[in-house]
Structures are given as C-alpha cells and as structure tokens.
N, C-alpha and C positions, 0 to 999 in steps of 0.2 A: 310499436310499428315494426320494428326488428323480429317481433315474434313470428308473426307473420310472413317475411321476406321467405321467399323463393329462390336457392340459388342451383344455375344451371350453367355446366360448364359448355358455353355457345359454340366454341370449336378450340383448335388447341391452344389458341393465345387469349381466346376471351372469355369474360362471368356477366352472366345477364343475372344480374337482382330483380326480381319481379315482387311490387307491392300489391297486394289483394287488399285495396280500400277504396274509396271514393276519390274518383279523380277530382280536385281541386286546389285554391292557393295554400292553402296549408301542407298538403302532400307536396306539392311542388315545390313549395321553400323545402322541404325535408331533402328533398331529390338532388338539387343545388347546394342544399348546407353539406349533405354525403359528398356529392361530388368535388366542391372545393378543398375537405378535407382529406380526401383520395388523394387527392392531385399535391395537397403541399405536402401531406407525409410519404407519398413515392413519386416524389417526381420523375426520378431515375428510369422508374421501371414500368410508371405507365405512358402508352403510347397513345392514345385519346379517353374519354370516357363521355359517351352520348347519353342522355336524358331523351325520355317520350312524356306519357301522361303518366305514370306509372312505373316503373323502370329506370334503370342504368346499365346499359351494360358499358364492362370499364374492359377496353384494347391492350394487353401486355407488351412490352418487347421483346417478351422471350415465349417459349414455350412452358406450356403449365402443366408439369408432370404426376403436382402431388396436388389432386383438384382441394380434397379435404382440408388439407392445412393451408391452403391459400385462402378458402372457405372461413377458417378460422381468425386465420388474420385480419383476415377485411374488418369479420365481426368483435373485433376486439376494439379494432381503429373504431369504428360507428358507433358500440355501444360507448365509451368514453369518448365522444365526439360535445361539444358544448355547442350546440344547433347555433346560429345567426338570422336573424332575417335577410336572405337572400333577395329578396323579391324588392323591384326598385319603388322609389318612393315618388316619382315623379310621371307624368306622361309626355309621348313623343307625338307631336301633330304630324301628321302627316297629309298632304294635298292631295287630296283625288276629287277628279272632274267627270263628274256623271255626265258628260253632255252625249248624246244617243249616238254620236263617232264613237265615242269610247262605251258608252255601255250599250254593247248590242245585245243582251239580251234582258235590259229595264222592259222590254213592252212583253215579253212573254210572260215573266216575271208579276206584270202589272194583272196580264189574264188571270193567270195560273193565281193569286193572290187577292185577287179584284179588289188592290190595292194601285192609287194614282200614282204614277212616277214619283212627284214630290213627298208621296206619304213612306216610299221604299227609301228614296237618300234619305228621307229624317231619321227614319228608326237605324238604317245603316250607319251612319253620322252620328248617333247620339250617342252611346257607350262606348264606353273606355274596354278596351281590349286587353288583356293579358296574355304575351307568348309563352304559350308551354312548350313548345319545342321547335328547332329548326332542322326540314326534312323533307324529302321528296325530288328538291330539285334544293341547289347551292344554296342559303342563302331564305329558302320558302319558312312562312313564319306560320305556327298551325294556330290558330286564336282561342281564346274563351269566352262568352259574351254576347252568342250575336241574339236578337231576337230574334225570338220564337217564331212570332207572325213573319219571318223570312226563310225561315227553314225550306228548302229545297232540290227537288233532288237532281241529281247531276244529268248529264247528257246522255243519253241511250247510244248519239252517235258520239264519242269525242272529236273536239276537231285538231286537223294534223297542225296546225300551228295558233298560240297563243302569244300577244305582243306581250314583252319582258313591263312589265309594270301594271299589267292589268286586274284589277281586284273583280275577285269572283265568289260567287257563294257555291258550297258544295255539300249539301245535307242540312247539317246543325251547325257546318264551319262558315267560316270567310278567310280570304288568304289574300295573299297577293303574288303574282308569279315575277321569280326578280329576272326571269332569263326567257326568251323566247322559247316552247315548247309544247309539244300537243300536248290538250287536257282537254279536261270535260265539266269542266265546273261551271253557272250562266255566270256571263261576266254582264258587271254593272257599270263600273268605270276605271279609269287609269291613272296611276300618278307618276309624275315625271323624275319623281327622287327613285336611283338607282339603289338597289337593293343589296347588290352583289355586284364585287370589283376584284378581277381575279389579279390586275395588275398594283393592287396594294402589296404590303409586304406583311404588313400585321393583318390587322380584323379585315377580311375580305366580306362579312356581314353586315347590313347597317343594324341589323335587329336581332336580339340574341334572347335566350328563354330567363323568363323572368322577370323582363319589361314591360311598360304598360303602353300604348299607343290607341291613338283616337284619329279618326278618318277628318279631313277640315275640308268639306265642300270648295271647290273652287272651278272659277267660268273657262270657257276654253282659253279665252287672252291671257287668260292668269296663269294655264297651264301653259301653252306655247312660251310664257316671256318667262317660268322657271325655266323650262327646258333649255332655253338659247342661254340662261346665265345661271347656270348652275353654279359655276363657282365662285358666283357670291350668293348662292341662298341658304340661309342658315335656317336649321329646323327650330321650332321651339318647341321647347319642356314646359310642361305646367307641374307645380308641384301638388301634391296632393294633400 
C-alpha cells in the first residue's frame, strides 16, 4: 500500500499522502491505523491530521523546510506501523423521521425513481452505514452504503438554507447536515439528535470516521418528544 502512496508537500506546514486503490473498509482501516500511529509517535509536532476516502493529510506546528526527510520519516513510522482494526465493531441508531414536513423532497425523489415513498425509507433504513470521513460543514458525516436504486443527483438550484439535522441524498452519497446551511442535496427527512455541539469542550462531533450508523425510522410524535427531552435520550449501539 506504501508503494503506492503519493507524497505531496500541501503547503508549508502540511503532507497530503494520497492512496491510488479502491476506496473501501479495508483502505480506510489502513487510513485510521496511519493516522493513530502519527499522532502517538508525534504528538508534539503534529497539529491535526484529517482522513478523506483516500488520503491524510497530516497539519505540522512548524514549518517543513526539509520536505524529503520529513518524507522519509513518516515512511519509516508506517512501514514498521503494526496496523489495528480501526473500524468500530458496533452500530449507532440513529432516528430520522421521513414525515413529508421533513422530507421535502421524498415526492420528487418518488417521480424521478418511480419508486413509493415507503419503498425509498425502506431501502434508506436498511443498511448499515459506514463514515469515512467527517467534512464539508463541522461535524458532516460522508457515508458508504446507500443503495443504488437511490442514487440521485443533487439540486441544479441549491437552496440558501438547509435545517441543521436533515438527511439528504447527494449522488451515490447520504449525509446529514449537523448545522443549518445552504446545500443542494434532495432531502428525505430529519433527526432531532444534534450532530455538532460547539459548546462541548472535548468531541464537539457525535460521529467520527470509522463508525457504523443505521437510520431507525421514526413518526413525527417520536420526533418532536426526542427533541423536547434530549437530555435523557440515549442512542443505542447494536453490536455487530
């Protein structure tokens, strides 16, 4: 895999690693097993280091004057790296409520797919999700998974505002926006579990890459009465 890798010095503090394979869960444990070991053997000296489908690039706190031999370094930490299974072993429910308030674009969706509302939350609802990365906006979780017969493509017009919790499909993706924001993805429906909390002090994320999460139908009463008592509703994990 190292054979492979692509290293490009991104600007003066950062190294984009670029993998040339097949984006999937094997690559992406690779991606996570790199990056954890980045991070315990320099803690000191790195400053973040983000994950895509493919890639790392790792953030310095200093400036990178000798690209080569910072080059060589990395590659010595990774080739003697003892890989992990990264990738978690459980999934996360999460509640989302298709009701046509929230998914306003299920009936277009239904055209464009001449597919029944009910038959788009089933396939929606049924697989297990895997985040490979979190991006675009605080917090956005990018998935892997969704069915085919959903595939869809985005909005020709974006619109200037999107509700912070609403799940949308976007090509071959599904996401969910944790923050209010224009976009352009058709949105299906919304859940009331906050994605992104900027007034935490630790994980301001609820969903980070390499977790698995599954969409759990629910009516609008069920949505409205999480919302009013969030702070006793606790998510559940299924184990795998």
């Amino acid at each position: 895999m190292l054979n492979t890798a692509t290293f490009i010095q991104y600007n003066e503090h950062s190294i984009l690693i670029q993998f040339d394979t097949e984006i999937n869960q094997k690559l992406l444990n690779n991606l996570l097993s790199f990056k954890n070991v980045l991070l315990e053997k320099e803690p000191k000296q790195i400053l973040q280091i983000i994950n895509t489908y493919n890639s790392l690039l790792i953030i310095y706190r200093f400036t990178i004057n000798k690209f080569y031999d910072k080059k060589n370094e990395i590659l010595k930490l990774l080739e003697a790296a003892k890989l992990k299974d990264e990738i978690s072993n459980s999934v996360l429910e999460i509640p989302v409520c298709y009701d046509e308030e929230f998914g306003i674009d299920l009936q277009e969706i239904s055209s464009l797919k001449s597919l029944e509302t009910s038959e788009i939350i089933k396939l929606h609802s049924e697989p297990k999700y895997l985040v490979y990365f979190i991006g675009f906006l605080p917090g956005f979780p990018y998935l892997g998974g969704l069915n085919s017969k959903l595939f869809s493509r985005r909005k020709s017009q974006p619109r200037s505002n999107i509700n912070a919790g609403a799940v949308g499909i976007g090509g071959e993706q599904t996401g969910i926006y944790p923050i209010s924001s224009p976009g352009g993805w058709q949105i299906i429906g919304q859940t009331p579990i906050p994605l992104f909390d900027f007034s935490k002090s630790e994980s301001k994320t609820l969903l980070n890459s390499g977790q698995f999460l599954k969409f759990m139908p629910i009516s609008k009463s069920e949505f409205q009465h999480i919302e009013n008592n969030l702070q006793d509703y606790e998510l559940k994990s299924i184990k795998l």
